[in-house]
N, C-alpha and C positions, 0 to 999 in steps of 0.2 A: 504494500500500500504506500504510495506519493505521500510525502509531506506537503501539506502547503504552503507556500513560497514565502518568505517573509515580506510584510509589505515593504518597498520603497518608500524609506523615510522620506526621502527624497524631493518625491513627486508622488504627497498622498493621494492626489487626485487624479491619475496618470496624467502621461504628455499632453500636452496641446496637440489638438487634432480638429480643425476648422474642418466644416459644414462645407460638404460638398456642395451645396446647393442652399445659396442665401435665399430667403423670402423675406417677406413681412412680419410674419408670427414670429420666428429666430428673430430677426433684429430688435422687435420689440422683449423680447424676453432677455437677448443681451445686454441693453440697454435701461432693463428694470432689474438685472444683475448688478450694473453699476451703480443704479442709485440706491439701492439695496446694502452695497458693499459698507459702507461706510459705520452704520450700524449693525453688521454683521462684525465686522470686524473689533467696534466697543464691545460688543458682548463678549466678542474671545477674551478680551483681556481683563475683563470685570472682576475688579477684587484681588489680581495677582500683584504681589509684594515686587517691590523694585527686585531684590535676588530674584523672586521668578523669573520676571522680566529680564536679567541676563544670564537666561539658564539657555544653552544651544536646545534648536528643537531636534537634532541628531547630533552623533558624535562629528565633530569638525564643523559643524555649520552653525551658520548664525545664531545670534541669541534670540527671543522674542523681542527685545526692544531692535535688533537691529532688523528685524523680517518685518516687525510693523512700521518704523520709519524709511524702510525702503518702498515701501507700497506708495506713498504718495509721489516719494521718488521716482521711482517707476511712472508714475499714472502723470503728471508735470509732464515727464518727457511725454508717454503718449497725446496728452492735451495740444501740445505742439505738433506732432506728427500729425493728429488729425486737422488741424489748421492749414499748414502746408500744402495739404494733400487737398484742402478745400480751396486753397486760394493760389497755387502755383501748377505749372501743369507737369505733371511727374516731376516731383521734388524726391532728391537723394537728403534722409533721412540722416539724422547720426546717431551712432552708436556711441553707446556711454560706459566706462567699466564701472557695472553696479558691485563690484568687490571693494574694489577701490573707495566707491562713494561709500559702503557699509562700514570701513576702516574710519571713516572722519568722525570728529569728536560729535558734530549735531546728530550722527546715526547711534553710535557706542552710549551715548548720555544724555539727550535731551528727555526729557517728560513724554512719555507717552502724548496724553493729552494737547499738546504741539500738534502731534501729527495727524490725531483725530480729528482737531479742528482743519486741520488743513485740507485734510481729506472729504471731509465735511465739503466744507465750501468749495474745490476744485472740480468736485461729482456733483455737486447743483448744476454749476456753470458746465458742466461734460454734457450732464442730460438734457440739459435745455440745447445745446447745441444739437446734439443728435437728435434730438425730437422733432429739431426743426426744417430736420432733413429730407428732403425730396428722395425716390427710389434709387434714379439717378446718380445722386450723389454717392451713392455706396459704393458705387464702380469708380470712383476715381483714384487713381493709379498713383503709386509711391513706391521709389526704388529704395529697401534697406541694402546697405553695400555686403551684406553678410549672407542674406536668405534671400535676396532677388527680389522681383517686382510683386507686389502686391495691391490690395486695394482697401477700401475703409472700411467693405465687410471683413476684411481678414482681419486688419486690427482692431475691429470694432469686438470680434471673437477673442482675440487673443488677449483683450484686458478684461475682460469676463471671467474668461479663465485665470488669467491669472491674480484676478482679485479671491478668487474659489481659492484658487491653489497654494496663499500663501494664509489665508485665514484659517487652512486645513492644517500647515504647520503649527500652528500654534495649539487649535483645537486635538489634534491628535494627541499631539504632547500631554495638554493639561489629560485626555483621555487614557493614556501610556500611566500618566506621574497619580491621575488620581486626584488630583486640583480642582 
């Protein structure tokens, strides 16, 4: 009899894997993901003790204060991506090394509460943009110099997920630790 596989701390929620097929129903459900996120992600950390908060959610990886101040990190650069993408025609994207940014002092030590307000307010102003968005608009085209040409369905998917996927680190954890 098979054991079964340990989960991937990693990537509690497996890899990103975009929707072969954008519609309206998907955009709108990614899109109520985002504004969703925000207080998904208060609740992960509700009531955990600063040491919680720089406890790795696996061995070698980040702590919870740095997984939760990289989200808005993350989600800023997307906010610009999807601007770009709406107002330039095939704009090349930039990449950012999010290790690097997770090493600086405002990731390692700022308050929680920083980033949830930030976050807060940066996913209003996200939803309201995407909301305001024509079918159209979904298809317009953006070159990342890493993973190739994309369009604002892909990344509209890809921080959905990735809002999922790092509120899972935290959640597992406190699930693992018993928190």
């Amino acid at each position: 009899m098979d054991t079964p596989a340990a989960p991937d701390l990693r990537y509690p929620i497996g890899n990103f894997v975009p929707d072969s097929e954008a519609n309206e129903a998907l955009r709108r459900a990614h899109i109520d993901a985002l504004e969703a996120l925000p207080a998904q992600l208060r609740a992960a950390v509700r009531g955990l003790s600063e040491s919680q908060l720089d406890t790795p959610y696996r061995p070698g990886g980040w702590s919870l204060r740095q997984v939760l101040h990289h989200v808005p990190d993350s989600h800023i650069n997307a906010y610009t991506r999807f601007k770009l993408a709406l107002t330039e025609e095939r704009p090349t994207i930039k990449p950012y090394l999010e290790e690097r940014w997770a090493e600086l002092a405002d990731t390692r030590l700022a308050p929680a509460e920083l980033s949830l307000q930030l976050l807060e307010a940066l996913h209003a102003r996200l939803v309201l943009l995407l909301r305001s968005l024509d079918s159209a608009a979904f298809n317009r085209p953006l070159l990342h110099p890493d993973s190739g040409e994309h369009d604002i369905d892909w990344l509209l998917q890809l921080y959905a997920w990735h809002g999922r996927h790092h509120t899972a680190h935290i959640t597992a954890l406190r699930q693992r630790i018993g928190w």
